[in-house]
C-alpha positions as CSV (number, residue, x, y, z in Angstrom):
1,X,-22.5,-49.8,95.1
2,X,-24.2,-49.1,98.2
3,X,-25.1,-45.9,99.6
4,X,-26.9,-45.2,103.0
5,X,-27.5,-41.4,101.9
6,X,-30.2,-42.0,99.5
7,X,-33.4,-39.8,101.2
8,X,-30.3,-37.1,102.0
9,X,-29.5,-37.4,97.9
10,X,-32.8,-37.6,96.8
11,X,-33.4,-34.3,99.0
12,X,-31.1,-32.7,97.1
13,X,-32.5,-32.8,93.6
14,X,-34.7,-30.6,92.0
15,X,-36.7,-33.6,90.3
16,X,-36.5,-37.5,91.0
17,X,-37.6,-39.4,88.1
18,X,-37.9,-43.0,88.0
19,X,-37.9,-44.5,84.7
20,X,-38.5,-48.5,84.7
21,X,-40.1,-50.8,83.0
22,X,-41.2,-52.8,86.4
23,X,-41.7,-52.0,89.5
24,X,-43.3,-54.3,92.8
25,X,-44.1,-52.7,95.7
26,X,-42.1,-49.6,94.9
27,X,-39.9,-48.5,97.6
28,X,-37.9,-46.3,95.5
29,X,-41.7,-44.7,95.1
30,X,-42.6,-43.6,98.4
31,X,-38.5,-42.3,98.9
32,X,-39.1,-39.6,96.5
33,X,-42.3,-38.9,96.6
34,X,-41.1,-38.2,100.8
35,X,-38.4,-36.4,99.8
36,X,-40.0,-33.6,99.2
37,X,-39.4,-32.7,96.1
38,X,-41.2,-33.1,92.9
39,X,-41.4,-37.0,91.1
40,X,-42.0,-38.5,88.1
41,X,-42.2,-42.0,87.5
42,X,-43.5,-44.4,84.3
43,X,-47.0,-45.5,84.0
44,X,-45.9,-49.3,84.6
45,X,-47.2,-51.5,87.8
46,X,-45.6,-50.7,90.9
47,X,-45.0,-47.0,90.4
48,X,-48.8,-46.1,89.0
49,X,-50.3,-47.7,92.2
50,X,-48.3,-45.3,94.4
51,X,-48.1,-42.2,92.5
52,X,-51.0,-39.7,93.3
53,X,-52.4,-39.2,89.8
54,X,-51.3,-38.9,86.2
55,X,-49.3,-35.6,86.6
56,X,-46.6,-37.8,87.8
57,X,-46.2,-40.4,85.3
58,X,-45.1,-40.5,82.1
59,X,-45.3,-43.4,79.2
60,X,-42.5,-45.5,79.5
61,X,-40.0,-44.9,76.5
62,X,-41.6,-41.5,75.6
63,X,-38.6,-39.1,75.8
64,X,-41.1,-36.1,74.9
65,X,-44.0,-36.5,77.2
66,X,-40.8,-37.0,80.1
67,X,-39.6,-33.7,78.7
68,X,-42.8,-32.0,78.5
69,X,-43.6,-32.9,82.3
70,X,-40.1,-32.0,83.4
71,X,-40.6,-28.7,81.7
72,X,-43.7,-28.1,83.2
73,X,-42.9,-29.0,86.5
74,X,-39.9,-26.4,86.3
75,X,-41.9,-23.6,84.8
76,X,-44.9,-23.7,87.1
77,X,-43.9,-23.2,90.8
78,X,-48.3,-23.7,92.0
79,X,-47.5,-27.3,90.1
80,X,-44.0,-27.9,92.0
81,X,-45.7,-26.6,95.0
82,X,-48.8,-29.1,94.9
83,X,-47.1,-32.0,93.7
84,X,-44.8,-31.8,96.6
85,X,-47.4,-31.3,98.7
86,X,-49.4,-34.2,97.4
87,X,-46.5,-36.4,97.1
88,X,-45.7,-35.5,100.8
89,X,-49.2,-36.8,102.3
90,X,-49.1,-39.6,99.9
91,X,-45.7,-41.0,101.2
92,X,-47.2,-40.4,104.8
93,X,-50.5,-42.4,104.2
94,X,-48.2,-45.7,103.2
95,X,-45.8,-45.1,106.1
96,X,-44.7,-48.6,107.0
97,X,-45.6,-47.6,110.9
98,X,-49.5,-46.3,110.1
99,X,-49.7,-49.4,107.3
100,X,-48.6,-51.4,110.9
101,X,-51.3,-50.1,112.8
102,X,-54.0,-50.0,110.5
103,X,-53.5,-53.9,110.1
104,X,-53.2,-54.5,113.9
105,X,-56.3,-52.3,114.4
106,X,-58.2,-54.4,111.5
107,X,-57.0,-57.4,113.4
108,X,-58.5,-56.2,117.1
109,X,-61.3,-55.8,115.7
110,X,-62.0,-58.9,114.3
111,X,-60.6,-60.6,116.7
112,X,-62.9,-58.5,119.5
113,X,-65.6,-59.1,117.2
114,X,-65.3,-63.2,117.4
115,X,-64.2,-62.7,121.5
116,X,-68.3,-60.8,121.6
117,X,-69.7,-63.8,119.6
């Protein structure tokens, strides 16, 4: 059913994984990776274009490379600690509100640039 604590429950895990065959534009993505805690998602369209690099994605169907990462992630608190970190500034460079202004400063400028002509 619906839930409007999602970011509060996704907070409050020690790992979000996201295991799908397809993703679009992946909302559920950006969430974790802002959570602020660590992510792991499958290497499948949608969730490979967000994710930072390879550490957070696993094959999709392949139990033991998902249990190998998890281990690793919970073993190795520099990894945690940088993938957090990482996932953090990623979320922040696709905010909604910066994607917002980046487009509407892409469109002064052409626009300025055709005003000049």
């Amino acid at each position: 059913g619906f839930r409007s604590d999602v970011p509060a429950l996704m907070k409050s895990m020690d790992l979000n994984i996201l295991s799908s065959e397809y993703e679009g534009m992946s909302g559920v993505t950006l969430e974790a990776l802002a959570a602020g805690v660590p992510f792991l998602g499958t290497d499948v369209l949608g969730i490979n274009d967000i994710a930072p690099d390879d550490r957070y994605l696993f094959k999709f169907g392949s139990t033991t490379q998902l249990k190998s990462k998890i281990g690793s992630i919970m073993a190795d608190s520099a990894l945690r600690t940088s993938m957090i970190s990482e996932g953090l500034a990623k979320a922040e460079e696709l905010d909604i509100y910066r994607t917002i202004k980046n487009h509407q400063s892409l469109y002064d400028s052409v626009g300025s640039s055709y005003a000049d002509a």
